[in-house]
C-alpha positions as CSV (number, residue, x, y, z in Angstrom):
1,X,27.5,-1.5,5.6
2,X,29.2,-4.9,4.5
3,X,27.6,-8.1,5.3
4,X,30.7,-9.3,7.7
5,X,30.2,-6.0,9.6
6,X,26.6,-6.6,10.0
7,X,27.1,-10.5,10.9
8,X,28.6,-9.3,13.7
9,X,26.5,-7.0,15.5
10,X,25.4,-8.4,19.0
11,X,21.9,-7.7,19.8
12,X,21.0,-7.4,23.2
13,X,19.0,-6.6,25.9
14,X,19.4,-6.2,29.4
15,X,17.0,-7.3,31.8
16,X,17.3,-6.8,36.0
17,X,17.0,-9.8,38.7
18,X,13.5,-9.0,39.2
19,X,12.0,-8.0,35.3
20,X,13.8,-11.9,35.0
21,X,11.7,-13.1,37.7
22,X,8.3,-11.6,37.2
23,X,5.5,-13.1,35.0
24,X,3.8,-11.8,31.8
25,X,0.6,-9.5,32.9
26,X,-2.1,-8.4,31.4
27,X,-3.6,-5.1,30.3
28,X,-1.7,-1.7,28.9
29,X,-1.3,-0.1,25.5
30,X,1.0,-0.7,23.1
31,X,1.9,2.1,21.1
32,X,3.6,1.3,17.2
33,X,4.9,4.9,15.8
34,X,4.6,5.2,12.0
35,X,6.1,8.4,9.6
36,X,3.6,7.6,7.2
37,X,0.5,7.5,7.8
38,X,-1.7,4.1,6.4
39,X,-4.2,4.4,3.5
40,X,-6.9,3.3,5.3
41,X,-7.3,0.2,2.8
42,X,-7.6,-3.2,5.6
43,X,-8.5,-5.4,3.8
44,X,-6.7,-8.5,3.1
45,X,-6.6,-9.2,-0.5
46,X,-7.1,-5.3,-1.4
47,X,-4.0,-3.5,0.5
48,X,-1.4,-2.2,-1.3
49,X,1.1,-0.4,1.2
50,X,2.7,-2.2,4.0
51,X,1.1,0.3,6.2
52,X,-2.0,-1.2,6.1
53,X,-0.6,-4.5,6.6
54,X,0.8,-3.7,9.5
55,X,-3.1,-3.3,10.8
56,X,-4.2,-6.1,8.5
57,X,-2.2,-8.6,10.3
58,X,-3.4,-8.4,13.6
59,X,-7.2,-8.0,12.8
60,X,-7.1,-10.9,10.8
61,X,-5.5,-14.2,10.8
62,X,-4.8,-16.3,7.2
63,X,-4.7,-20.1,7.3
64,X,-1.1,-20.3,8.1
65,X,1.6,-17.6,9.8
66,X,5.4,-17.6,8.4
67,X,8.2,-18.0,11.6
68,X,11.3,-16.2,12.7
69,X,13.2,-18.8,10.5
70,X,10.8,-18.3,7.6
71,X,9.2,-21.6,8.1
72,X,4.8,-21.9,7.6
73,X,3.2,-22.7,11.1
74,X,-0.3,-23.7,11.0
75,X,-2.8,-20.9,12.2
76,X,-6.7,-21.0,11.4
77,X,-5.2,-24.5,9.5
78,X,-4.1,-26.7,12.3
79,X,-2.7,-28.8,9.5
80,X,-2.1,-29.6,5.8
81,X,-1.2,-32.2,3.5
82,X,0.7,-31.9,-0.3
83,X,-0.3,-34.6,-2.4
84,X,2.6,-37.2,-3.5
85,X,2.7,-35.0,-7.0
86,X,2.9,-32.0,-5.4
87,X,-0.2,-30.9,-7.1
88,X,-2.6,-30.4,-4.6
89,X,-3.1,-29.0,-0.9
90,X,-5.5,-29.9,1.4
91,X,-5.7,-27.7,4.8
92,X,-7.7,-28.7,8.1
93,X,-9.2,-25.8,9.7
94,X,-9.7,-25.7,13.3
95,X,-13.1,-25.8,15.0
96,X,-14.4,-23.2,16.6
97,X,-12.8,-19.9,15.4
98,X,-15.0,-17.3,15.4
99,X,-14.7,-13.9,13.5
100,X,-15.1,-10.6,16.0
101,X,-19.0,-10.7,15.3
102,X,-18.9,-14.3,17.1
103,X,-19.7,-15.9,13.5
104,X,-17.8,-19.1,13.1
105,X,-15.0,-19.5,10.6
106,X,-15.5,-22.5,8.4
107,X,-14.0,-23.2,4.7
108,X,-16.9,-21.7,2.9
109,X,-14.8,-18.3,4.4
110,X,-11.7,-19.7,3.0
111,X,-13.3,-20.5,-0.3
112,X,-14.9,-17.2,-0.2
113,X,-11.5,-15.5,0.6
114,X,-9.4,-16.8,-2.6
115,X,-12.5,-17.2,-5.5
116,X,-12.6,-13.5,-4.8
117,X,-8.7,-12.8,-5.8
118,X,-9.5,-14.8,-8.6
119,X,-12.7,-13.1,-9.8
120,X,-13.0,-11.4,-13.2
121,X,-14.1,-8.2,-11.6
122,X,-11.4,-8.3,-8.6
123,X,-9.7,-4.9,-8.6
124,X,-6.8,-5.9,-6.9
125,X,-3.3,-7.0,-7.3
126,X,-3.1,-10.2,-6.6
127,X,-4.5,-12.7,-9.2
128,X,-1.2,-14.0,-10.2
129,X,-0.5,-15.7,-7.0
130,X,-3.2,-18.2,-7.7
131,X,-3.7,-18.0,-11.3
132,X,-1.9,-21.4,-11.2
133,X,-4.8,-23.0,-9.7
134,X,-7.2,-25.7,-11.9
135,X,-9.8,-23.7,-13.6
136,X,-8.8,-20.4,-12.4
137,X,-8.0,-18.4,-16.0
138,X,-11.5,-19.6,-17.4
139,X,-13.6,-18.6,-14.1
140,X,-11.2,-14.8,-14.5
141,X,-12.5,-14.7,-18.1
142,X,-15.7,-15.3,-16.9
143,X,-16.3,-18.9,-19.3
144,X,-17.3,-20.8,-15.9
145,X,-19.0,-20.2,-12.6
146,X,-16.7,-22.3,-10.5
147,X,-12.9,-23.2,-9.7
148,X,-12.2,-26.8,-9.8
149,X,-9.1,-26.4,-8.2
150,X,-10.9,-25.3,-4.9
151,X,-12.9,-27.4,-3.3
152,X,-14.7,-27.0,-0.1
153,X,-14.9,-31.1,1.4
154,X,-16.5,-30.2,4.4
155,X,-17.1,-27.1,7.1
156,X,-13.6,-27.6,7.9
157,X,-11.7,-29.2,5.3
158,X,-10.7,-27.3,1.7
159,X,-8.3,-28.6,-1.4
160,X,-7.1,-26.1,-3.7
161,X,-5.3,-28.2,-7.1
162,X,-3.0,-27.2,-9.4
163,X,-2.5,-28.2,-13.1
164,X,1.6,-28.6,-12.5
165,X,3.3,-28.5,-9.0
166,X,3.6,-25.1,-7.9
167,X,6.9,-24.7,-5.4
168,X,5.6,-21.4,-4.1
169,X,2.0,-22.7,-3.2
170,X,1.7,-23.4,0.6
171,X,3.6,-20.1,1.4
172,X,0.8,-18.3,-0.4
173,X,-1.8,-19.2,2.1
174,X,-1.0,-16.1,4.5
175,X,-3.7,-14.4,3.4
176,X,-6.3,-13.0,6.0
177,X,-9.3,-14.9,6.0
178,X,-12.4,-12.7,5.0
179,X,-16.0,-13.5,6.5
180,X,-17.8,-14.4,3.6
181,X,-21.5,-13.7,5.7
182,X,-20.7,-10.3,5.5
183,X,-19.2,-9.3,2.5
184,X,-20.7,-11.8,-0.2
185,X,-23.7,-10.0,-1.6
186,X,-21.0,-7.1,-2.4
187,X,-20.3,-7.6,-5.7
188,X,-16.2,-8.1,-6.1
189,X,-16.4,-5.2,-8.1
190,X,-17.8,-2.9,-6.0
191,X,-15.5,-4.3,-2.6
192,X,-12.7,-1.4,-3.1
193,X,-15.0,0.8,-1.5
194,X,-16.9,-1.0,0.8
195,X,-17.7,0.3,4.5
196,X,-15.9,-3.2,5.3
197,X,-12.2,-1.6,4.5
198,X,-12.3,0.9,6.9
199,X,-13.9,-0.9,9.4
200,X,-12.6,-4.5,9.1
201,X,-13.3,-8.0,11.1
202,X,-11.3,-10.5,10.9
203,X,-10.6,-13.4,13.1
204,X,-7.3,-12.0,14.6
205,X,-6.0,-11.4,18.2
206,X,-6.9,-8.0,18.0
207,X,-10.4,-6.0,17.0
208,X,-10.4,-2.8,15.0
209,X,-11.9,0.3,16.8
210,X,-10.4,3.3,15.2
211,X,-8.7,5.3,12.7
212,X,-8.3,8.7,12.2
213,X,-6.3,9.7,9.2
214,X,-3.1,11.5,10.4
215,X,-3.5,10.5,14.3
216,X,-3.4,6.9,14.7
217,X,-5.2,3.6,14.6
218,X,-6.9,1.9,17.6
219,X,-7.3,-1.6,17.9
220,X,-8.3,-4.0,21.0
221,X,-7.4,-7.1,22.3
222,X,-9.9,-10.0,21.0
223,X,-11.5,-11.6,24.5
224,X,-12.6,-14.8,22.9
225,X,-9.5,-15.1,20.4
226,X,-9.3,-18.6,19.2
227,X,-5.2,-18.9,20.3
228,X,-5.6,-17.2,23.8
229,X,-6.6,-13.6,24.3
230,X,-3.2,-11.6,23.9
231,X,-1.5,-9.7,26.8
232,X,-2.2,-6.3,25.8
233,X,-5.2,-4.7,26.3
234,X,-4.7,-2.1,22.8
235,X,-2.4,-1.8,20.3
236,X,-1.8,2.2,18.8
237,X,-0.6,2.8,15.4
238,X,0.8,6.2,16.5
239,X,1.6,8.3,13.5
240,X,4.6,10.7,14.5
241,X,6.1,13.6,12.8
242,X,10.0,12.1,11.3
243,X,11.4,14.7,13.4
244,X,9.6,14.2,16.5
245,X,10.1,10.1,16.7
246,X,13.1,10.3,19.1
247,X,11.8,12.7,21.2
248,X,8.1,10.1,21.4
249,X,10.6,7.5,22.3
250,X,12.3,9.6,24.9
251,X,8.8,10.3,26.7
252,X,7.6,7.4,26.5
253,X,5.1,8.2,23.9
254,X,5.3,5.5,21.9
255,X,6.9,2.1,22.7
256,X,7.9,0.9,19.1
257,X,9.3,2.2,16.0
258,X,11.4,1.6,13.2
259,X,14.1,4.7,13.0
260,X,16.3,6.1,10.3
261,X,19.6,5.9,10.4
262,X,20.1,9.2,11.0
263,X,18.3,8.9,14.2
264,X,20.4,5.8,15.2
265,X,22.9,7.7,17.4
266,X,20.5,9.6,19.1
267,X,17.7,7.1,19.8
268,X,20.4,4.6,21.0
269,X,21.5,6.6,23.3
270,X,18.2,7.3,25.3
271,X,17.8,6.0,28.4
272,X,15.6,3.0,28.1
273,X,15.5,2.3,24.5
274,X,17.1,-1.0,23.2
275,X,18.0,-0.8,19.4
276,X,18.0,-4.1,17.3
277,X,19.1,-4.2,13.6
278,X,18.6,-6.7,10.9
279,X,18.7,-7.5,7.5
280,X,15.3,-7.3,6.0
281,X,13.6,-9.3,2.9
282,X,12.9,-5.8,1.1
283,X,15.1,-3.3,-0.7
284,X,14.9,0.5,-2.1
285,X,15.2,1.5,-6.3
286,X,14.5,3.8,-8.8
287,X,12.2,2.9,-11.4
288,X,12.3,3.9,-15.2
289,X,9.3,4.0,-17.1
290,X,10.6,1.8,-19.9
291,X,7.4,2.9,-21.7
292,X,9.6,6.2,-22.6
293,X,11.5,5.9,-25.5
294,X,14.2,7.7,-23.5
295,X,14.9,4.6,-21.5
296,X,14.4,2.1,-23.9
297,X,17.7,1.4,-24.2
298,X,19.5,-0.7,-21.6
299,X,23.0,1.1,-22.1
300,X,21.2,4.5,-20.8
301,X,19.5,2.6,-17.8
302,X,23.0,1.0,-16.9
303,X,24.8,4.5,-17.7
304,X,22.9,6.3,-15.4
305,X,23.6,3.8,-12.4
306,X,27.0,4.1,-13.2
307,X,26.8,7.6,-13.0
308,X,24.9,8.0,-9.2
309,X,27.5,7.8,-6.6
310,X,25.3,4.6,-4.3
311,X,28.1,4.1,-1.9
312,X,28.1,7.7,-0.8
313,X,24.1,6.8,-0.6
314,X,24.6,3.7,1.7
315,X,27.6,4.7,3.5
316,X,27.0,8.2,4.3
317,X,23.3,9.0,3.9
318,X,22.4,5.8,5.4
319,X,25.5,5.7,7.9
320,X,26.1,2.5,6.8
321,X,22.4,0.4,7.4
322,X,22.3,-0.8,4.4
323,X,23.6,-3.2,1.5
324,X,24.0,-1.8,-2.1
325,X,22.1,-3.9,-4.3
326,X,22.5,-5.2,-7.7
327,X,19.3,-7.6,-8.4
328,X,15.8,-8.0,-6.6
329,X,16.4,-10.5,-4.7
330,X,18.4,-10.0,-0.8
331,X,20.9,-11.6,0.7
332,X,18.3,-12.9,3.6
333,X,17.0,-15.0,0.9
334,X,18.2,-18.5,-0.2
335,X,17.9,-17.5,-3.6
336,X,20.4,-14.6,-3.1
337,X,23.5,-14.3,-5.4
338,X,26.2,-12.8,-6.5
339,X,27.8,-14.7,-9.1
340,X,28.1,-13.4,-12.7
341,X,26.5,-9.8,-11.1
342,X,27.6,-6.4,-11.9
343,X,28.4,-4.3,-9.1
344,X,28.2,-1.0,-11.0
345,X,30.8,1.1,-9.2
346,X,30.6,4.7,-9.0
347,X,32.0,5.8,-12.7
348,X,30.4,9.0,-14.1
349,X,33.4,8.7,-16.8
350,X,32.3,5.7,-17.7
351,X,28.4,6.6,-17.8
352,X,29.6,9.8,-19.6
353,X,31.0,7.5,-22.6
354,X,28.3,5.4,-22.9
355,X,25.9,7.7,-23.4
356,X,27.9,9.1,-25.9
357,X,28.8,5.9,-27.4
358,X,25.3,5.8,-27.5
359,X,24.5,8.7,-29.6
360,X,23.6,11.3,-26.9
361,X,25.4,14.5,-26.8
362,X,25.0,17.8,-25.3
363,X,22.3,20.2,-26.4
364,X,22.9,24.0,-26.1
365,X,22.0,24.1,-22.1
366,X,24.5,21.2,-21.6
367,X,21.6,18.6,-21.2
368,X,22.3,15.3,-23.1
369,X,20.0,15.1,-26.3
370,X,19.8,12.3,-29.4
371,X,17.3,12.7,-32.2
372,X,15.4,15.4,-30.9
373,X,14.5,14.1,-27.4
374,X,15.9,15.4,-24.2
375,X,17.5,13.2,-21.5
376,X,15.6,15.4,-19.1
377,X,12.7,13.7,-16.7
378,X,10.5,14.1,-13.4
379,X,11.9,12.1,-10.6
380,X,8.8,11.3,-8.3
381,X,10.0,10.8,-4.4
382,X,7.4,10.0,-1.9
383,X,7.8,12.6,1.6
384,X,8.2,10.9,5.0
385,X,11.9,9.7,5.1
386,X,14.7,12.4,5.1
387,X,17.5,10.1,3.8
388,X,15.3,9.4,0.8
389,X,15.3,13.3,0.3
390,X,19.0,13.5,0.4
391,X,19.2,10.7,-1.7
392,X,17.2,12.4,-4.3
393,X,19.2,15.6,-3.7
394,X,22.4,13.4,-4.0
395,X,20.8,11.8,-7.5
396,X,19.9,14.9,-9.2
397,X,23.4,16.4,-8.8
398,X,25.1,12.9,-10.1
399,X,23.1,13.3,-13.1
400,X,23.6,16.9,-13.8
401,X,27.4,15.9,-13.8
402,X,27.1,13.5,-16.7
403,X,24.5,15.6,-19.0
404,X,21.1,14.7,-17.5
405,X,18.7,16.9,-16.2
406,X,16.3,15.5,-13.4
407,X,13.4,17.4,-12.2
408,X,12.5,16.3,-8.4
409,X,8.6,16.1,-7.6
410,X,7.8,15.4,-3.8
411,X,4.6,13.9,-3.1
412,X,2.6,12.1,0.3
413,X,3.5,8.6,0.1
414,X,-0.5,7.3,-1.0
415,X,-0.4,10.2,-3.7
416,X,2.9,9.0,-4.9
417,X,1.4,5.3,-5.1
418,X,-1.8,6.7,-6.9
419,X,0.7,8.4,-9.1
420,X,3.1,5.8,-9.7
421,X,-0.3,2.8,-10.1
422,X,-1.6,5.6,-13.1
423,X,1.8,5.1,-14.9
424,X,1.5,8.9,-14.5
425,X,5.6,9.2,-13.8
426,X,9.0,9.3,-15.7
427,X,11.1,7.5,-12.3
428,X,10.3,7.0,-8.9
429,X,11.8,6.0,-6.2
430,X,10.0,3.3,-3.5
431,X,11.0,0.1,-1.8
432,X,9.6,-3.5,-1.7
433,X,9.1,-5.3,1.5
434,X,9.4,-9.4,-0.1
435,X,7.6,-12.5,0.9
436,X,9.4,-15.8,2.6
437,X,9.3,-17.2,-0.8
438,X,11.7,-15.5,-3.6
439,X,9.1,-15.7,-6.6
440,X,9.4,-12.8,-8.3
441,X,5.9,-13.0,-10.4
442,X,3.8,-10.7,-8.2
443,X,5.9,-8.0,-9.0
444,X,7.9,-8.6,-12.4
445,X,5.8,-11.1,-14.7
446,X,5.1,-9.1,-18.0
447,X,1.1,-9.8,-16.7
448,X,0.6,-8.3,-13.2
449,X,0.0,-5.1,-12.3
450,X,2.2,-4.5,-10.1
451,X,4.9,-4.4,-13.2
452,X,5.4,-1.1,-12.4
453,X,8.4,-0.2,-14.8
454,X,6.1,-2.2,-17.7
455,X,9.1,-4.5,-18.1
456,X,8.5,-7.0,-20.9
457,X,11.0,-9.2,-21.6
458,X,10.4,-13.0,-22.5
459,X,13.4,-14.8,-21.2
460,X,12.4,-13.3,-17.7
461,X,8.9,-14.6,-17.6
462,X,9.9,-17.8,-18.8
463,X,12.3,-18.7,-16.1
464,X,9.7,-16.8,-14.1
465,X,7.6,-19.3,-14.9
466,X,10.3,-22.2,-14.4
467,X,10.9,-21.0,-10.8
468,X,7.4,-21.5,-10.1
469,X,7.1,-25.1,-11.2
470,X,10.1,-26.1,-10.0
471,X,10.2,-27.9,-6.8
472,X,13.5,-29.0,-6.4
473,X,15.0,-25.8,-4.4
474,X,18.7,-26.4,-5.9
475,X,17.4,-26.0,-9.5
476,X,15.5,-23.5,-7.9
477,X,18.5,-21.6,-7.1
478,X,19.9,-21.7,-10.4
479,X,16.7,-20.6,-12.4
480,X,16.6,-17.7,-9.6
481,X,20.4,-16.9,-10.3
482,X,20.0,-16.7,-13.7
483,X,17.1,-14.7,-13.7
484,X,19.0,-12.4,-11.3
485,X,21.9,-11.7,-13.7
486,X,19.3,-11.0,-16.7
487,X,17.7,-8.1,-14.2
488,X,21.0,-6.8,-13.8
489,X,21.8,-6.4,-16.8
490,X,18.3,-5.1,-18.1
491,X,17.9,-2.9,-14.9
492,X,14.3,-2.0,-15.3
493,X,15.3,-0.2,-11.9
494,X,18.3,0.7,-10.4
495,X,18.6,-1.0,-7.5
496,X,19.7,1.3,-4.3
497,X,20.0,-1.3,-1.4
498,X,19.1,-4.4,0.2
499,X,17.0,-3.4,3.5
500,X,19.0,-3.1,7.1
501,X,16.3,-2.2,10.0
502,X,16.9,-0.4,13.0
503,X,13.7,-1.1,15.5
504,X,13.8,1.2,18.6
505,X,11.8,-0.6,21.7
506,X,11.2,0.5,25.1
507,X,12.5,-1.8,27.3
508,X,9.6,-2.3,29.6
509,X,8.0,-4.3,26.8
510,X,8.8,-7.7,26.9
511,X,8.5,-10.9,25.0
512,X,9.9,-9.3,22.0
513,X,12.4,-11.7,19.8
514,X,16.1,-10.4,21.1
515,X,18.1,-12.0,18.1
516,X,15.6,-11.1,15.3
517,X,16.3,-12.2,12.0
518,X,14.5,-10.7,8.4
519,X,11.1,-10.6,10.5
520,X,12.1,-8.3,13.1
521,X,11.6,-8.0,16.7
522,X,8.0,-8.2,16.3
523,X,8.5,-11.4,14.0
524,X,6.3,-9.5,11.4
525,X,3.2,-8.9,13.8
526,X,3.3,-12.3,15.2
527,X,4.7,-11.3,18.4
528,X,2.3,-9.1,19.5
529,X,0.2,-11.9,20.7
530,X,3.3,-12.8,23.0
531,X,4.4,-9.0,24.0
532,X,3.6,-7.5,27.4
533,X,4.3,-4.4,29.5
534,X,6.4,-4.3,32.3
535,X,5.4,-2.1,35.2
């Protein structure tokens, strides 16, 4: 779908005389339906799959909370303050916020919360958003016992500090706060498997009280929450069979859920479901494991997305929700461009000559081959999302046209990531749901783990790097651009398309954001502290 269409859509919803006139109430369940069931993983700085997060973000609550324009709001911070260098943060916390177990929040929680991501035996993935912080590579390498850059001033005052100014730093403060009383004499080694992930508190508007792997999570509205006790009396993560979602929303069965486009004409169509679509921070690929010789070369990375047919993809299997991309970076961001990009159109001629060009030619099945090695591999494609399936289906035949043999491996979406996190895969196919802010170091530094492709190029963490310490958001723009057209050209992945949501609600919930922009209806979670259920 182009951009101009999708600017145009009018979102609505319809509300009678009296729904207009009657007042928020209290008390119902609201039920979330999910095709893919959540690891299980809930904690804060652990999760890896926005499936978790979904959970995450409700049971806890991080110093501050992103808007529907993308802007921080203060949360358990009622305020901050940058120093004139732009080198340091300090954050006032609010008094009396009090973690499910009625413990009171205080900095030592915060303090707790962020010397944990930077601990030298922290198993997660998430180091590199603070590795900028004073002192925080020699307390990682274990040479110190403490992190000058944070300081706790007093129960409800913390300063973290940076050697250089850090543009991305507030935004990075989203975080759910952990409760330090109950999870410090864990060692940070040993917190991946703690009783705590599965059974999380947190200081959020809602308390966990369930999960049952394949059926759902429970959770239940926090009495004494800080901000006001929400509306709803539970919220459901409902986990629904792909094929079965439209007939849950018909019956009432569940209240929320983002649909396929496949379902769009259906769902829309059911009696007392509105439909809301927006572009999203997040977009679908295929990654090459550049750790094979086979795609060492750039000219076979860029042949073989010259050779897959992605309009067909976005236009047919998708029915139009979504945006072909070319870079990593979407067009709901600032940093979005498109100058000096290349498209790659549909040219399995073209892909064809490069790859001879390049020195592959066919073996005796037909399969390309160059000094002994076979352009054959396994392409790894999570389960849950028919259009993904067609798109793979749609991808293996593209490449069989131009010489290339693929070899489709379906897989549940957690054994896929377990797969893919082992380096235990040829390409793979996912997508990335992005942050407000468009630093790309979390996920394409040559450092972090989350590097999935094992993409090492210099140029790119060096204006990596730039981006980061950059504050001026102009120059900002133009490191980001540039960076942009150096992925394009390298394509560590192939970039599919930029993410367009469709969000199917029940109309008797109310409160929901009618003109949602990147965050959604549910402005990422936020809204479920505002949502209630009309009679």
């Amino acid at each position: 779908m182009k951009r101009m269409v999708l600017a145009a859509i009018i979102f609505c919803l319809v509300f009678g005389a009296a729904a207009a006139a009657q007042e928020p109430q209290y008390g119902g369940t609201f039920r979330y339906g999910l095709t893919t069931n959540p690891r299980g993983m809930f904690n804060p700085v652990l999760y890896t799959e926005a499936y978790d997060a979904y959970v995450i973000d409700l049971v806890f609550d991080g110093l501050i909370s992103i808007d529907k324009n993308l802007q921080p709001q203060p949360k358990v911070a009622k305020s901050w303050e940058i120093s004139e260098d732009g080198k340091s943060i300090t954050f006032y916390l609010h008094e009396g916020i009090k973690f499910h177990d009625g413990v009171e929040l205080t900095a030592k929680d915060v303090e707790y919360t962020y010397k944990t991501i930077l601990h030298p035996e922290y198993t997660g993935v998430r180091y590199g958003s603070f590795a900028i912080l004073s002192g925080a590579e020699d307390y990682k390498n274990g040479l110190t016992d403490d992190i000058p850059g944070i300081q706790v001033i007093d129960d409800y005052t913390i300063k973290f500090t940076t050697d250089e100014p850090f543009a991305p730093l507030l935004v990075q403060f989203g975080y759910g706060i952990l409760p330090s009383h109950l999870l410090k004499d864990i060692p940070v080694g040993e917190l991946e498997t703690a009783d705590f992930n599965r059974n999380p508190i947190g200081s959020g508007p809602f308390k966990f009280v369930e999960f049952l792997t394949d059926q759902h999570v429970i959770l239940e509205a926090n009495e004494d929450y800080f901000f006001g006790r929400p509306y709803l009396d539970n919220v459901v993560f409902q986990r629904v069979a792909l094929d079965a979602l439209p007939i849950y929303l018909r019956q009432g069965r569940v209240d929320y859920a983002e649909i396929s486009p496949e379902n769009y004409a259906e769902v829309s169509a059911i009696p007392g479901i509105d439909t809301y679509i927006y572009e999203a921070l997040s977009y679908s690929y295929i990654a090459f494991n550049m750790r094979q010789e086979r795609f060492a070369d750039p000219v076979v990375r860029q042949a073989i997305t010259y050779g897959f047919d992605r309009e067909t993809y976005v236009e047919v299997l998708r029915e139009g929700f979504g945006i072909i991309a070319n870079a990593p970076i979407p067009p709901a961001s600032w940093a979005f461009t498109t100058e000096g990009i290349n498209e790659y159109p549909y040219d399995p001629d073209l892909a064809a000559k490069m790859l001879a060009d390049a020195g592959w030619k066919p073996g005796k099945d037909g399969v390309l081959e160059k000094d002994g090695m076979r352009l054959e591999f396994d392409f790894l494609v999570p389960e849950g999302s028919r259009v993904t399936e067609q798109m793979a289906l749609l991808f293996q035949q593209n490449m069989e046209d131009i010489g290339i043999k693929v070899n489709l491996v379906f897989m549940e979406f957690s054994a896929a990531v377990d797969r893919v996190d082992a380096r235990e895969f040829d390409t793979f196919t996912m997508s990335w749901s992005l942050s407000v802010d468009p630093d790309p170091y979390g996920i394409w530094h040559s450092s972090v783990p989350w590097n999935d492709p094992g993409f090492y190029n210099d140029r790119s963490d060096e204006l990596i790097e730039m981006g980061r310490r950059e504050t001026d958001i102009e120059k900002r723009k133009e490191i980001y651009a540039e960076w942009q057209r150096l992925i394009n050209y390298e394509l560590p992945t192939m970039f599919l398309n930029y993410g367009v949501t469709i969000a199917a609600v029940n109309e008797r919930v109310q409160g929901i954001e009618t003109e949602p922009g990147p965050t959604g209806p549910l402005v990422d979670m936020e809204q479920l502290t505002e949502i209630w259920l009309k009679d």
